[in-house]
C-alpha positions as CSV (number, residue, x, y, z in Angstrom):
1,X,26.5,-17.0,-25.9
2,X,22.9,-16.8,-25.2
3,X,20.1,-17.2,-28.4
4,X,17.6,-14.9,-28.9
5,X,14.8,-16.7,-27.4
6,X,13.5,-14.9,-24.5
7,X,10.3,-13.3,-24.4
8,X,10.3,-10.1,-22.8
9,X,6.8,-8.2,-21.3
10,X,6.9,-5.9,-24.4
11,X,6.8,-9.3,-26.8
12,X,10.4,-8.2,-27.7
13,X,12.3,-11.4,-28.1
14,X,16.0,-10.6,-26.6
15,X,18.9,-12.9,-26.1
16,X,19.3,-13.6,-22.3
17,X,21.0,-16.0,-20.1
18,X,18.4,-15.9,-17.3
19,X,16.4,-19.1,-16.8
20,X,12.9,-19.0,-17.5
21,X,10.0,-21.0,-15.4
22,X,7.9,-21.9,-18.9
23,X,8.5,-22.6,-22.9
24,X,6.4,-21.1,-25.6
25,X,5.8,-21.7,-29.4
26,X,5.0,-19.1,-32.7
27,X,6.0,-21.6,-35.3
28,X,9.6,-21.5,-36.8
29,X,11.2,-18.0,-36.6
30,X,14.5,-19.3,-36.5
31,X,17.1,-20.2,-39.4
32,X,19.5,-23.0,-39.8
33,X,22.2,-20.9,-37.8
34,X,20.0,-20.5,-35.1
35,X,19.1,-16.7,-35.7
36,X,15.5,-15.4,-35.9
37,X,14.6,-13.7,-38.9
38,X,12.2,-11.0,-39.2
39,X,8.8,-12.6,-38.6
40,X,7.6,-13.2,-34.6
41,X,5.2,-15.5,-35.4
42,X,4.5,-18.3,-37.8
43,X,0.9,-19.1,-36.7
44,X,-1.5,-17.7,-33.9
45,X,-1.9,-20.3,-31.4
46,X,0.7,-18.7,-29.4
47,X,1.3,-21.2,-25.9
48,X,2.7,-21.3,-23.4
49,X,4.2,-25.0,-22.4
50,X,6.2,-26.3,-19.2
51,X,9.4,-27.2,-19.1
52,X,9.2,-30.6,-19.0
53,X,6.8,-32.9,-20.2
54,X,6.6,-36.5,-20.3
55,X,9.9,-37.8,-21.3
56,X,9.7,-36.0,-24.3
57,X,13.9,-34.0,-24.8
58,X,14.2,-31.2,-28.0
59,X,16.9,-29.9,-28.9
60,X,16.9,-25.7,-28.7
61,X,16.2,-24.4,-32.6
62,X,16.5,-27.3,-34.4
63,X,16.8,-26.9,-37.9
64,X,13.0,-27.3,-39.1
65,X,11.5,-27.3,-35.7
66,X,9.3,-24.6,-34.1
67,X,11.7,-22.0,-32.1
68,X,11.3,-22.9,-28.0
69,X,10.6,-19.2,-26.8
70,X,11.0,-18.7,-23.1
71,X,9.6,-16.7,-20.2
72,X,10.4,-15.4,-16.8
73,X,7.1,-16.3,-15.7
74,X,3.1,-16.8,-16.5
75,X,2.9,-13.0,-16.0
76,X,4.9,-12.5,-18.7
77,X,4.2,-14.7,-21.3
78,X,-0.1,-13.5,-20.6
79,X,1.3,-9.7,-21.2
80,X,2.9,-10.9,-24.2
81,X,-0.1,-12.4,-25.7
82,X,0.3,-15.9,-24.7
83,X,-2.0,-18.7,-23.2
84,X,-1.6,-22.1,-21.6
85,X,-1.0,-25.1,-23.8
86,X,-4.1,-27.1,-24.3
87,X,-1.6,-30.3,-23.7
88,X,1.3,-30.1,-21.8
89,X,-1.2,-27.6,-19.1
90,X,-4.3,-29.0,-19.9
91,X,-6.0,-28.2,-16.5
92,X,-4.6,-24.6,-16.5
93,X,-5.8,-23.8,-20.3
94,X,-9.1,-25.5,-18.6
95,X,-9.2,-23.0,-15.9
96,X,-8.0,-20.4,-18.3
97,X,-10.7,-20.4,-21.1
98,X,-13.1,-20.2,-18.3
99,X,-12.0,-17.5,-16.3
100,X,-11.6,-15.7,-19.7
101,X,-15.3,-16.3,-20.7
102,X,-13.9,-18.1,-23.9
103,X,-15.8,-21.3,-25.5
104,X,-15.8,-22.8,-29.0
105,X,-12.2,-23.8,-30.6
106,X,-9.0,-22.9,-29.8
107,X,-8.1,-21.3,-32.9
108,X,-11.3,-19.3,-32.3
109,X,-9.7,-17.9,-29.2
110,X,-6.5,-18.0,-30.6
111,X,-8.0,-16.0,-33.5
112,X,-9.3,-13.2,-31.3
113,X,-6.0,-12.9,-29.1
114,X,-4.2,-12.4,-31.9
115,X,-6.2,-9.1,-32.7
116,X,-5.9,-7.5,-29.5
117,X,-2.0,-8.4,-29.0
118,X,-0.2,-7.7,-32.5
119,X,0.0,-5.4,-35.2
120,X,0.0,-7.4,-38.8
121,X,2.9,-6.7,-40.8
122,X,4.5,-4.5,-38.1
123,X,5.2,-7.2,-35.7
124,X,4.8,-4.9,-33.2
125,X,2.6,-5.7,-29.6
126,X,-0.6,-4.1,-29.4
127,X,-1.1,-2.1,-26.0
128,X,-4.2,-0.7,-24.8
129,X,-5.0,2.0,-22.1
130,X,-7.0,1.2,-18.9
131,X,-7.5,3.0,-15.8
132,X,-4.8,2.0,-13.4
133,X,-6.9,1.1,-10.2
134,X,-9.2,-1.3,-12.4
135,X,-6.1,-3.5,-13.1
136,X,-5.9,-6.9,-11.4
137,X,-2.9,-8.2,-10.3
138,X,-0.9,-10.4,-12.7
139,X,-1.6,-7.4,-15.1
140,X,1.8,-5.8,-16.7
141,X,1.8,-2.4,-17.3
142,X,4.5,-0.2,-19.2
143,X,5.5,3.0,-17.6
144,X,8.8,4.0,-18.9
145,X,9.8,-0.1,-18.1
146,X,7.2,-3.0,-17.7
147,X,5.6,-2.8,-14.2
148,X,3.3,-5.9,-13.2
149,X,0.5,-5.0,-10.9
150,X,0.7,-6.8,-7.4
151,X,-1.8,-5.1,-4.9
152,X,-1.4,-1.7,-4.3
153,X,2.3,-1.4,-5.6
154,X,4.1,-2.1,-9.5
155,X,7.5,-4.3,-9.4
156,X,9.4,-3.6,-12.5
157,X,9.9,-6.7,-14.2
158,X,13.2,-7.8,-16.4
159,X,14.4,-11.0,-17.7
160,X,15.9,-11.9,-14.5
161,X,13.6,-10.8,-12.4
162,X,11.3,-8.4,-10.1
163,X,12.3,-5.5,-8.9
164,X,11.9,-4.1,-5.8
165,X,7.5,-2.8,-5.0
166,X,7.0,0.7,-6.2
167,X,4.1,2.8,-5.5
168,X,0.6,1.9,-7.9
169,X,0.4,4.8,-10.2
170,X,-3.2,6.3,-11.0
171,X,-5.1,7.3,-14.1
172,X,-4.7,6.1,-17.4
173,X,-2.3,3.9,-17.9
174,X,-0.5,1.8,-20.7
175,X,-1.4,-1.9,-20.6
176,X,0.8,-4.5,-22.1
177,X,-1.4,-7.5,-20.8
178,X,-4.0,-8.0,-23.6
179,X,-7.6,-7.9,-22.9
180,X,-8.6,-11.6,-22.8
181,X,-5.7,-12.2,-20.3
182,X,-6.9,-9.2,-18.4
183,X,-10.3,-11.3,-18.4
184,X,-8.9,-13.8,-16.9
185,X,-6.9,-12.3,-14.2
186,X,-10.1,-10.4,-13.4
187,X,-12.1,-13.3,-12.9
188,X,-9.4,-15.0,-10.7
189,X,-7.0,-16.8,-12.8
190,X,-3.6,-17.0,-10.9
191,X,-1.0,-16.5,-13.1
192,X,2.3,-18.7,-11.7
193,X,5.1,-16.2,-11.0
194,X,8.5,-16.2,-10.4
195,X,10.2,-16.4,-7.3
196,X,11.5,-12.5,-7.0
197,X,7.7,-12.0,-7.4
C-alpha cells in the first residue's frame, strides 16, 4: 500500500503509487506509523530536492525524520508552493531566485512564498485569479481539475501524468501556481517536466 506522500497540483497530499521525478520537504508531518497528521507543514522553506544526491540513502518517514513528499514534476511542486533546494539543485535555486527577482535570504523568500501559497491554520493552498492569456507555460491552472499551461492548449495533470492537450481557456481564470513561481516562469525559468508532458 502506497503512503500518503504525494503532492498533488492543489497541495493535497494523496497516497499514490506513481513515481515521481523530484522529493520535497515541510518538516515532519508524519507519525511513528507512518500516517500524516493534521498539519502540512512544519516550517516554510518548502524544497524541492532530487532524487538522488551524493551517496546519501533515507529511509521513507522515518520515525523523527522530515516526511520525503514527492512530485510528478517541477510544474507541480512550483504550483504547489515549492522551490528548488538551495543544495542538492544549487544551480537551479540559482537560476530560480533570479528569474523570480528574489535577493536577500532564503527564509526571506521562503517567508513571502509562504503568504501567497497557504492559508494559516486552514492548511488550505492559496489560489489567485489571473487572466488566462497572461499565463506562461509551466503555469497550473484549476478548472474543474488542474490544467498546466503549455502554449496555446491546457493538459490536465494527475499523479500519473498529463493528459491529452485541451483547448487554452480565456478570461479570468483560477491559478494554483503562486505568484513568485509565476515570476519566474514569466522571466524564463524552465520548469523540468515529466515525460507525458
Amino acid at each position: 500500500m502506497p503512503l500518503q506522500n504525494r503532492v498533488l497540483a492543489t497541495g493535497d497530499i494523496v497516497a499514490a503509487s506513481a513515481r515521481g521525478l523530484f522529493m520535497g520537504n515541510r518538516g515532519i508531518l508524519h507519525d511513528g506509523n507512518q500516517a500524516l497528521a493534521r498539519a502540512r507543514w512544519k516550517h516554510k522553506a518548502w524544497v524541492t530536492c532530487v532524487l538522488k544526491h551524493r551517496d546519501w540513502h533515507r529511509t521513507v518517514m522515518s520515525p523523527g525524520a522530515y516526511t520525503e513528499l514527492f512530485f510528478l514534476d517541477e510544474a507541480v511542486a512550483l504550483a504547489a508552493g515549492h522551490r528548488p533546494c538551495a543544495m542538492c539543485r544549487h544551480s537551479d535555486y540559482t537560476d530560480y531566485r533570479a528569474a523570480a527577482g528574489m535577493q536577500g535570504a532564503a527564509k526571506d523568500m521562503d517567508a513571502k512564498m509562504h503568504k501567497e501559497r497557504a492559508e494559516a491554520l486552514t492548511f488550505r493552498q492559496k489560489r489567485h485569479l489571473a487572466e488566462a492569456d497572461t499565463l506562461p507555460d509551466g503555469a497550473i491552472i484549476f478548472d474543474g481539475v488542474p490544467k498546466m499551461v503549455v502554449g496555446d492548449a491546457l493538459k490536465p495533470v494527475t499523479a500519473n501524468g498529463y493528459g491529452a492537450p485541451q483547448p487554452r481557456i480565456q478570461g479570468s481564470v483560477t491559478v494554483l501556481t503562486p505568484v513568485t513561481s509565476l515570476a519566474a516562469l514569466n522571466a524564463g525559468y524552465k520548469p523540468v517536466l515529466h515525460p507525458t508532458a
